[in-house]
C-alpha positions in Angstrom: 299.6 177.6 289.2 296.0 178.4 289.1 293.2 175.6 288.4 290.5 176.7 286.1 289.4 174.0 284.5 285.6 175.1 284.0 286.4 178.3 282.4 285.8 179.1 278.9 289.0 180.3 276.8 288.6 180.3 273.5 285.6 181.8 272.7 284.5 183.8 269.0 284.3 187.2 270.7 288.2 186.6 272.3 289.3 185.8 269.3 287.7 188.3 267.2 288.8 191.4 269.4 292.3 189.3 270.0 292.3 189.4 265.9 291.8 193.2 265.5 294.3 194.0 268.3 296.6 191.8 266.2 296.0 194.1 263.1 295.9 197.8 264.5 299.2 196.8 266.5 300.6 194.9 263.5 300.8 198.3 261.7 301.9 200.2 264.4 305.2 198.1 264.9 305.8 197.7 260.9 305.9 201.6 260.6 308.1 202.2 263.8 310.1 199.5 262.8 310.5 200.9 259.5 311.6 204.0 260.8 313.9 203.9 263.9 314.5 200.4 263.7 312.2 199.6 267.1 309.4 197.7 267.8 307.2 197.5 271.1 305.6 194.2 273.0 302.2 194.0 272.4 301.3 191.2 274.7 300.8 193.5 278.0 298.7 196.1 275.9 296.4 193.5 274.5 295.7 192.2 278.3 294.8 195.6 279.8 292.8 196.4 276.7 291.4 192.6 276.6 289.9 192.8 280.4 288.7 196.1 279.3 286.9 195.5 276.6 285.6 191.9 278.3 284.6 193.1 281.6 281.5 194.1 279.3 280.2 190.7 279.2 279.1 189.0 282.5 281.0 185.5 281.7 284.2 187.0 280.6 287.3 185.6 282.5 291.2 185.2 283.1 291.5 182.7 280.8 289.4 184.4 278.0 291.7 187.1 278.5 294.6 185.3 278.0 294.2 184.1 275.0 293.3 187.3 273.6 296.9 188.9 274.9 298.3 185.1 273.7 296.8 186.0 269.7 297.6 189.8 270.0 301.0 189.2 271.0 301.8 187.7 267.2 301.8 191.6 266.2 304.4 193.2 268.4 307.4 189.7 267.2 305.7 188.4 263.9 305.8 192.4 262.8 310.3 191.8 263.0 310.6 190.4 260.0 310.3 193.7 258.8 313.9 193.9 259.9 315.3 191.6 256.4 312.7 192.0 253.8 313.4 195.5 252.9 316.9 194.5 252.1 315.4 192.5 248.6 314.6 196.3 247.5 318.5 197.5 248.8 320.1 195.3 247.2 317.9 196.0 244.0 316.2 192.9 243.1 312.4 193.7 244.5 311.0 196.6 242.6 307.2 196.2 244.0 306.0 193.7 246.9 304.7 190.2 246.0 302.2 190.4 248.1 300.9 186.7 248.6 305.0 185.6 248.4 305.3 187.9 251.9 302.3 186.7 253.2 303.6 182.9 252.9 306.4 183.9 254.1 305.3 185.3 257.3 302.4 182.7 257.4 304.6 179.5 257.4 307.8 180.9 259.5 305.3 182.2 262.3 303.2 179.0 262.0 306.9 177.0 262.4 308.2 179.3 265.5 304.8 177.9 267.3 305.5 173.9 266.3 309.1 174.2 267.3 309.0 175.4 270.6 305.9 172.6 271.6 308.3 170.4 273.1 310.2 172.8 274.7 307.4 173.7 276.8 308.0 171.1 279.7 311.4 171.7 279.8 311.7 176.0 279.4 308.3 176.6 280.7 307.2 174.5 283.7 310.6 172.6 284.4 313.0 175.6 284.4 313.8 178.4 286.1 313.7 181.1 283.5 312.3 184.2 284.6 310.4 185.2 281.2 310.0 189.0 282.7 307.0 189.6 280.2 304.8 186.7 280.3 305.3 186.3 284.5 304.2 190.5 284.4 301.1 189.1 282.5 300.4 186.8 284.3 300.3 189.2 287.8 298.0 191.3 286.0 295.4 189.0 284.8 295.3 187.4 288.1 295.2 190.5 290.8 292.7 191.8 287.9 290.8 188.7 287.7 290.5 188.6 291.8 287.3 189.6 294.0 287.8 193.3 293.9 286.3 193.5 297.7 289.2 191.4 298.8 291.9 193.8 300.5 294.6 192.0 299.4 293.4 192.1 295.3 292.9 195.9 295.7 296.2 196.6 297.1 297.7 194.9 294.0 295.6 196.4 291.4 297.3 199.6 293.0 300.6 198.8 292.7 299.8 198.2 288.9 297.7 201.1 288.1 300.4 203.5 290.1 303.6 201.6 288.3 301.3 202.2 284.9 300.2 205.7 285.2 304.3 206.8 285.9 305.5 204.8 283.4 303.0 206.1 280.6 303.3 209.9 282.1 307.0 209.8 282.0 306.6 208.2 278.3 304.3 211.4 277.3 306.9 213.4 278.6 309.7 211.5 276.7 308.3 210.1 273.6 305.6 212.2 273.5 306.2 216.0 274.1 310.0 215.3 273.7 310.5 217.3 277.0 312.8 214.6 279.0 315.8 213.0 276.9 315.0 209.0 276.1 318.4 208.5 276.2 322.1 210.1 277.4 325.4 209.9 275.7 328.8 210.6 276.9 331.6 210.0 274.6 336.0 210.8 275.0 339.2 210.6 273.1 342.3 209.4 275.1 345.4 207.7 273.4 343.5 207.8 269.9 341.1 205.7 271.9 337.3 206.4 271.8 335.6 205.8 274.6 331.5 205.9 274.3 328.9 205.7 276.9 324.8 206.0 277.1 322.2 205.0 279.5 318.9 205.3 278.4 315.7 206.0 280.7 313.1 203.5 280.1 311.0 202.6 283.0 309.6 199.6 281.3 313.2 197.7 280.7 314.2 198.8 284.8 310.6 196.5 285.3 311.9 194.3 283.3 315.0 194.0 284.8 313.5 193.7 288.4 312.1 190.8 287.3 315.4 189.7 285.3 317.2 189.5 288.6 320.8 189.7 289.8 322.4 187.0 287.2 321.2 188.1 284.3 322.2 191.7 285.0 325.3 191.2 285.6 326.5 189.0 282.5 324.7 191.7 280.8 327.1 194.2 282.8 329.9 192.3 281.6 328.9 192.1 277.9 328.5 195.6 277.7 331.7 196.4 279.5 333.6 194.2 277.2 331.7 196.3 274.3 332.4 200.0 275.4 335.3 199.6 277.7 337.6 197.2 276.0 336.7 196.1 272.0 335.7 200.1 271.2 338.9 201.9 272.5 341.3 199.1 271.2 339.5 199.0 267.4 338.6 202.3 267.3 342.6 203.4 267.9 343.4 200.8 265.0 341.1 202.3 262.7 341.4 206.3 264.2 340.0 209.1 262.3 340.5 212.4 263.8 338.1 213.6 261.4 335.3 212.0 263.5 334.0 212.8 267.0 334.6 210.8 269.9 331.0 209.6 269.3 330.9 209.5 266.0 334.0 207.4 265.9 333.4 204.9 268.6 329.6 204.5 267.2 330.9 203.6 263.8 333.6 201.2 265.5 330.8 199.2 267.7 328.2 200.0 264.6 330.6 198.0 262.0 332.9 195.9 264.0 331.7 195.3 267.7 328.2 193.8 266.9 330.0 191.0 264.8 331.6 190.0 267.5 328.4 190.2 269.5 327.4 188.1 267.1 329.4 185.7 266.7 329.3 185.1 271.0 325.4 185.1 270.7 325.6 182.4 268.0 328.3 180.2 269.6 326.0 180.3 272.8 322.9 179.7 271.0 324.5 176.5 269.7 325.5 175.4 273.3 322.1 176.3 274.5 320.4 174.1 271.9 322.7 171.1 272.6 321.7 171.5 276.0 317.9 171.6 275.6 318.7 168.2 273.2 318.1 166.2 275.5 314.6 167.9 277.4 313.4 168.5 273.7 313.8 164.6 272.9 312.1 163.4 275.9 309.4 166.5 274.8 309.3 164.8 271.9 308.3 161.1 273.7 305.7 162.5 276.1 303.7 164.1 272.9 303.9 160.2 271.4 303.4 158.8 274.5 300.0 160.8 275.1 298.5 159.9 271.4 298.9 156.6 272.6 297.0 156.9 275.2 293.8 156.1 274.9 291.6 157.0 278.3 292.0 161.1 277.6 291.1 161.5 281.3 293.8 160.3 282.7 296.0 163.3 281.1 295.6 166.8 282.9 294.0 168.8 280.8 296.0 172.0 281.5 299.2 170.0 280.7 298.9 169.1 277.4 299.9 170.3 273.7 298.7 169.9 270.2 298.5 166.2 269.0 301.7 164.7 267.1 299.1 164.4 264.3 298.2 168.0 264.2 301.5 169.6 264.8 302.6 166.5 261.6 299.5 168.1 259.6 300.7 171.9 260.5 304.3 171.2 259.7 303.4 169.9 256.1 301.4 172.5 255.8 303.9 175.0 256.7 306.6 173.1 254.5 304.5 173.2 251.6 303.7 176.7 251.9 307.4 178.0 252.3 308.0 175.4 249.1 305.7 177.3 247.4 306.9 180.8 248.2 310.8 179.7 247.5 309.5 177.9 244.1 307.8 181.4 242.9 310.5 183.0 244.6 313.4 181.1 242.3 311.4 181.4 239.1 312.7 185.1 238.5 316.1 183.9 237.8 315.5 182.5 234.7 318.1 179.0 236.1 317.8 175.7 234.5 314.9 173.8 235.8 317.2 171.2 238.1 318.8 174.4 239.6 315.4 175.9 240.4 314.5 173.2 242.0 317.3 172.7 244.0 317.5 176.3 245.0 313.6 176.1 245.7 314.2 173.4 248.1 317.8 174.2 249.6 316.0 177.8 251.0 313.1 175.2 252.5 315.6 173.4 253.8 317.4 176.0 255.7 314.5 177.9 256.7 313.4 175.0 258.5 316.8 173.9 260.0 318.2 176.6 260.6 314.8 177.7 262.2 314.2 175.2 264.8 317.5 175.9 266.0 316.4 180.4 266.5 313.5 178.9 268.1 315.5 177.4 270.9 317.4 180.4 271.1 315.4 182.6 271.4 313.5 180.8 273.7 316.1 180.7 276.1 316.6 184.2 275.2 313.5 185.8 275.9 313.2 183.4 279.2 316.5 185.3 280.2 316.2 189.0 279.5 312.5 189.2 278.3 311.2 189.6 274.8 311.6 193.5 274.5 315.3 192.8 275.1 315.6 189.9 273.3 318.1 191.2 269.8 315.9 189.0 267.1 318.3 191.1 264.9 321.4 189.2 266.1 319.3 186.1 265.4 318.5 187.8 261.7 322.5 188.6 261.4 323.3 184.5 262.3 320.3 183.6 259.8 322.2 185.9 257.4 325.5 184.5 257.4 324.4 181.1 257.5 321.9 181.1 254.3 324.4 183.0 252.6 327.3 180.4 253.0 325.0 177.3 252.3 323.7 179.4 249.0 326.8 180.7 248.0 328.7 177.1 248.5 325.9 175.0 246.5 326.0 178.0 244.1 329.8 177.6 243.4 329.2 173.4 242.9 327.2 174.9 239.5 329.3 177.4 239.1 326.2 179.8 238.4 327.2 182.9 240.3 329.3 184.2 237.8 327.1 186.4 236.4 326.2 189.9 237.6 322.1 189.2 237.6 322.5 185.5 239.3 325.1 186.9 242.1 322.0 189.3 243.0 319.7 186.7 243.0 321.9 184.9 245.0 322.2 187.6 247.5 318.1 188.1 247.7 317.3 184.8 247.8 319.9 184.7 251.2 318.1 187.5 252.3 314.5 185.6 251.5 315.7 182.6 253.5 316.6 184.7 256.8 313.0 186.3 256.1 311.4 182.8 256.9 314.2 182.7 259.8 313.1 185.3 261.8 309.7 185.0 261.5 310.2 181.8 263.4 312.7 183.3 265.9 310.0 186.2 266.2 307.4 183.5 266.8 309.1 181.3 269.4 310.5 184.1 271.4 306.9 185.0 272.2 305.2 181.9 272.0 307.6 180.7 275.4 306.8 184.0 277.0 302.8 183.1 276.5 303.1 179.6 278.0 305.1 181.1 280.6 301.7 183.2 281.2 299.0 181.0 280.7 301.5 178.2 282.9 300.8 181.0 286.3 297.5 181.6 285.3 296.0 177.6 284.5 295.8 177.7 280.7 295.4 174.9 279.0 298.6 175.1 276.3 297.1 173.5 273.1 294.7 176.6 273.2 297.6 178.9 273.2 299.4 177.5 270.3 296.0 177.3 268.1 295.2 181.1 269.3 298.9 182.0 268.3 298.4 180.3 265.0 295.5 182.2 264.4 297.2 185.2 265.7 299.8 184.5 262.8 297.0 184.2 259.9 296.2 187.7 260.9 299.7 189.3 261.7 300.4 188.1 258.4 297.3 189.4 256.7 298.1 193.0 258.1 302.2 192.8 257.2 301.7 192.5 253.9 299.5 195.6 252.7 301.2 197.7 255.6 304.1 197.1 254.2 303.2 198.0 250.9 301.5 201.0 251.6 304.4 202.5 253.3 306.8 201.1 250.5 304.6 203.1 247.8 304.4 206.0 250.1 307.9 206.5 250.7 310.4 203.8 249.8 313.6 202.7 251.8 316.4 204.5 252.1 319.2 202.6 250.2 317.1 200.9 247.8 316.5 202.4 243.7 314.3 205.8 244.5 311.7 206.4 242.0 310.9 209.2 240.2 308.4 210.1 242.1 309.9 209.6 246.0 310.9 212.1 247.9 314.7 210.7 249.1 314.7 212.3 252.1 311.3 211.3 253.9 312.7 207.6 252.5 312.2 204.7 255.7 315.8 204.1 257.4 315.0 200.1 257.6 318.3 200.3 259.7 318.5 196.5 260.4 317.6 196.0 256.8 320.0 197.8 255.2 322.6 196.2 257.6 321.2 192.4 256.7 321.6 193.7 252.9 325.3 194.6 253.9 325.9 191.7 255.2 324.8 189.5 252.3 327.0 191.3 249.7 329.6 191.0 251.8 329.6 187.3 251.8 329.4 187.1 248.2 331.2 189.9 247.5 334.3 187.6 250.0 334.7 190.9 251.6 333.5 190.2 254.8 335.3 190.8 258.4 335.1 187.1 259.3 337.5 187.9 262.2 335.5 189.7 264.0 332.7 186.8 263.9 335.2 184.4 265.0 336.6 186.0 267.8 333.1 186.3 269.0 332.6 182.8 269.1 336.1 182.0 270.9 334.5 184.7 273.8 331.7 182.7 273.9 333.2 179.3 274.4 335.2 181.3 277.4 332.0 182.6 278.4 330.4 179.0 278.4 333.4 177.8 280.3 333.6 179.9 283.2 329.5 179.9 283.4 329.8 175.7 283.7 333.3 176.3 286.2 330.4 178.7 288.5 327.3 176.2 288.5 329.8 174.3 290.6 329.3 176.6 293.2 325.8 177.3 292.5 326.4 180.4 290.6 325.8 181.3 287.4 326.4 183.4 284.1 324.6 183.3 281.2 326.7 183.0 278.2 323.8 184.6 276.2 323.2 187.1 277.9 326.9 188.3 277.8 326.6 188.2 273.9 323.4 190.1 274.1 325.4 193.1 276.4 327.8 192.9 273.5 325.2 193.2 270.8 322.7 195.7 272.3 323.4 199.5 272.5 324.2 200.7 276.4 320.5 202.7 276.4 318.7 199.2 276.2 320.8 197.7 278.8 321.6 199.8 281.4 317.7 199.9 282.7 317.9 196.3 283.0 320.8 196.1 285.2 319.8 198.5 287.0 316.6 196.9 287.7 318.1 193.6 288.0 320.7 195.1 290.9 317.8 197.2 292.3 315.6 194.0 293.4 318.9 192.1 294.6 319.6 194.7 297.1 315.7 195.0 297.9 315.8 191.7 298.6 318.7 191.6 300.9 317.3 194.8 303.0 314.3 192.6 303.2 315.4 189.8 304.6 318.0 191.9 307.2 315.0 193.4 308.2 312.8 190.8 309.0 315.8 188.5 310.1 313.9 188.3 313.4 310.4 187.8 312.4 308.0 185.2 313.4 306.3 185.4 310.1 309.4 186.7 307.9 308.9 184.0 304.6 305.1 185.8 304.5 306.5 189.5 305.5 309.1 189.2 302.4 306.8 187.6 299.9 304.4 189.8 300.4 307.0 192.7 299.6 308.3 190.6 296.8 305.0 190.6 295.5 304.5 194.2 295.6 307.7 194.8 293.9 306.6 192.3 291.1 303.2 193.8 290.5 304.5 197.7 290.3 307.6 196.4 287.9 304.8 194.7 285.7 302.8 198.3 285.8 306.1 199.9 284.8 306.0 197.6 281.6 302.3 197.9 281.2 302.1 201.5 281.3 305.1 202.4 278.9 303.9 199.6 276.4 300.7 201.2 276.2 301.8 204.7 275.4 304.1 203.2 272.9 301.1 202.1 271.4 299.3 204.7 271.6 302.3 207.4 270.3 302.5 204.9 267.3 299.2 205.6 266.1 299.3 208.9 266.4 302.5 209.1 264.7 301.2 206.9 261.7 298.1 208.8 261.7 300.2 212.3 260.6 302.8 210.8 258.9 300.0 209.2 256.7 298.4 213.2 256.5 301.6 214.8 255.5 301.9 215.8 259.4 304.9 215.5 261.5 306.8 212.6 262.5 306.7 214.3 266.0 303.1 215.1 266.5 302.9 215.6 270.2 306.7 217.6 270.4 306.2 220.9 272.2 309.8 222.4 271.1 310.6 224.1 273.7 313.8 225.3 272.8 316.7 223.5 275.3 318.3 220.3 274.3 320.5 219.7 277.5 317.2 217.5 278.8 319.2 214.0 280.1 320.2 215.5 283.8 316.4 216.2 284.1 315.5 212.9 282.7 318.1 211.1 284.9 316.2 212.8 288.1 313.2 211.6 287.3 314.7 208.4 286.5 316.2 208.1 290.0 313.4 209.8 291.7 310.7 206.8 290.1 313.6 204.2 291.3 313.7 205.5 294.9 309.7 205.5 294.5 309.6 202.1 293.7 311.7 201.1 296.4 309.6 202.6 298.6 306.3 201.2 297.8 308.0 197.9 298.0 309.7 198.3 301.8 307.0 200.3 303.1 305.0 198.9 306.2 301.1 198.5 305.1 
């Protein structure tokens, strides 16, 4: 870890520019989410364009920088909650955005995901092992950037980044962009009334990320997705067979409706062992943060050790209770209940927003430490946040007996879908906030910065959700939801994840629900967590998590990590083969290691800035009545995934090469 204790880090101009980075990308992820259901990391964008910007002032620095990427990074998570709210206008209860209602929302579950994971710090962050692919890539850029540019060594990295960057952005033109190379494959067969499905997609970011993932993590993701395609999709899809379907068609509607509940049910049951775990490392958390108010000589705490206050983080957690009080009370007051039921309701979605959000946090701490934040399915969290607020709402509904009518069972459904609203802003929150500590941990930040920059980070992702949203609700609506006269149905939003949380909702208080499929998640995970604790014996590992997450997440998204993650295991083992007889082999094979690092961090760097970049362009024509494929060249052949899978291949061999390669 780095020492920097002189250096300025929060400074006016950092967080101005950190606060309009926060804004331009906070629009760009709403609309993308909107639209194809995806969202991209901001973090790694804001640090190129933060030392950019900076390098015009004499006294700028790495830690200046940091906290600009730690602020901007609240666009590219606190932007997911974008993922439930739509579902208050699908299941018809929204007609028009409450605007200061959305902001609170987003305001106090952001502001709740940064107080939660404070005492996880010591034990996720500095104590642990976690890779956190995202925030370690950061981190390797700020400091070769940061470095005396005549030093050899410094240059040489700066290479590695710039050359991962500028393939992983030109390949994205080519993908993305012109649509000339296929983003993804698929491969899809009947046998037996059994459809089988397959894709890979091409993403040189997530084959970075997975180089930094490692071996472990790949291959419980290898198993998850195995268990997904090769054994739950053939067996449900010949229960339920429709020849009337294609293979693909058949086995995507199969894992679509089916599959991902049982991914969800494993994540949940190993996000519940994860957080009984981390009990323990979050109490004594707890004790150092009152142990250090006590003390009072301030000097003989390290200064880059050390969080918010207990009496700030207790003044920011009334704060944030009060708000989402406030939000739930206005919220409530639509349903016309008796004033001791509004109350109750009012506070029962506090309640479980809270509760129900310090436990997400956890999770998706881990989660993100794991597989990285871009890979991290914050909609599996949303589905768990779902089902729970729905069970707790329906059962205290059914003690009143008030859900019998048509207009209360709707509210009861939105106010479910309200409650996981608050939820996944403060999974959003957390899963970043870890990856930023992880950063500013390698670089010598001083953490009680980072967690007032990401605050302020939320004020202003907030700010820009809101009339974002809005103006693309007015503009085109969401598919799913009452059309008005005047929308044009078919340019309506998807708002997949939406429309699936929606489902989900009226489904539990409709009691038609496949509960089974839930459950027999959660008995794969407790086999999962079994043979994981049966392998630590012999010092091996796998990560119950990240075996729900292969379930959950379509084959495109994971097949570049394990890739990546399989690619630097057998790196490594050449490596070490190959200076087995070398005087200085620990420095020959860190030095590789290194360079494999920094070009897997340019890999992510380069294809996170193109996806900003293609989302402003794209929200710039939308917004003209252009096309929703500006750059597309349309060239007339569609068979484009053998080409993409050379260049895929041919940038892997690359890579390998750059890393092995004598200096």
């Amino acid at each position: 870890m780095y020492k920097n204790n002189s250096l300025a880090e929060l400074t006016f101009r950092g967080m101005l520019l950190g606060s309009i980075l926060t804004i331009i990308f906070t629009a760009s992820n709403v609309y993308l989410g909107l639209k194809v259901g995806l969202t991209f990391s901001s973090s790694i964008p804001a640090v190129v364009i933060s030392m950019a910007v900076l390098s015009f002032f004499k006294n700028s620095n790495i830690l200046e920088n940091n906290m600009v990427q730690t602020q901007a990074s609240a666009a590219g998570t606190l932007s997911s909650v974008i993922f439930v709210i739509p579902g208050l206008f699908m299941c018809g209860y929204w007609t028009e955005f409450p605007l200061w209602q959305t902001f609170l929302i987003c305001l106090c579950g952001g502001g709740l995901g940064v107080l939660f994971t404070i005492p996880l710090r010591r034990a996720m962050v500095t104590k642990s092992k976690l890779v956190y692919p995202e925030g370690r890539a950061a981190a390797e850029i700020l400091k070769v950037v940061n470095q005396d540019q005549s030093n050899k060594k410094s240059k040489n990295g700066v290479k590695e980044i710039i050359s991962g960057s500028f393939i992983a952005a030109f390949v994205s033109l080519l993908s993305s962009g012109f649509k000339i190379l296929a983003t993804e494959s698929n491969f899809s067969f009947i046998w037996n009334k059994m459809a089988f499905g397959f894709s890979t997609g091409y993403s040189l970011a997530l084959l970075g990320a997975g180089y930094l993932v490692g071996l472990a993590g790949a291959l419980a993701l290898f198993l998850g997705m195995f268990l997904a395609w090769g054994v739950f999709t053939p067996y449900l899809s010949n229960l339920d067979f429709d020849s009337a379907k294609s293979a693909t068609e058949l086995a995507t509607s199969v894992w679509s409706a089916k599959v991902r509940l049982i991914g969800t049910g494993a994540i949940a049951i190993a996000a519940l062992w994860t957080l009984i775990e981390l009990l323990d490392p979050v109490i004594k958390g707890l004790k150092e943060i009152i142990k250090n108010t006590k003390i009072s000589n301030t000097q003989s705490l390290d200064p880059k050790d050390t969080d918010l206050s207990l009496k700030s983080i207790f003044i920011l957690f009334i704060l944030m209770t009060i708000g989402l009080f406030i939000a739930f009370y206005n919220f409530v007051t639509d349903a016309n209940l008796s004033l001791s039921n509004h109350i109750i309701f009012a506070i029962s979605g506090t309640l479980i927003a809270i509760l129900i959000g310090f436990f997400v946090a956890a999770a998706c701490g881990y989660m993100a430490g794991l597989v990285g934040s871009s890979s991290s399915p914050i909609s599996g969290i949303g589905l768990i946040g779902i089902i729970v607020s729905s069970l707790v709402i329906l059962f205290l509904g059914s003690q009143e007996k008030i859900f019998t009518d048509a207009s209360l069972s709707k509210f009861a459904i939105a106010l479910a879908i309200f409650t996981t609203s608050a939820i996944l802003a403060t999974a959003a929150i957390s899963n970043d906030n870890l990856q930023d500590l992880k950063t500013g941990h390698l670089v010598g930040a001083t953490p009680w910065k980072q967690q007032v920059s990401l605050l302020i980070g939320c004020i202003f992702g907030a700010l820009a959700i809101v009339p974002v949203l809005n103006l693309l609700y007015q503009a085109y609506g969401f598919k799913g939801a009452m059309p008005r006269p005047d929308m044009d149905i078919s340019a309506a939003l998807a708002a997949p994840q939406a429309n699936l949380m929606s489902t989900i909702a009226q489904g539990i208080f409709n009691h038609n629900i496949a509960w089974n499929y839930i459950i027999f998640g959660a008995l794969i995970g407790v086999a999962i967590i079994i043979i994981d604790k049966i392998l630590k014996k012999y010092q091996k590992s796998l990560p119950p998590l990240a075996v729900g997450i292969g379930i959950y997440l379509p084959p495109e998204a994971i097949i570049p990590l394990i890739v990546g993650g399989i690619l630097n295991y057998y790196v490594m083992k050449y490596l070490k083969k190959k200076y087995a007889h070398n005087s200085h082999k620990e420095e020959k094979i860190a030095k590789c290691e290194q360079k494999g690092i920094l070009f897997a961090s340019g890999l992510i760097v380069g294809e996170s800035i193109f996806g900003v970049i293609i989302a402003g362009i794209t929200v710039f024509s939308v917004s003209n009545q252009g096309s929703e494929e500006p750059l597309a060249l349309n060239l007339g052949f569609t068979d484009n995934g053998i080409l993409a899978s050379i260049v895929f291949i041919a940038v892997m061999l690359y890579f390998v090469k750059r890393i092995v390669k004598k200096d």
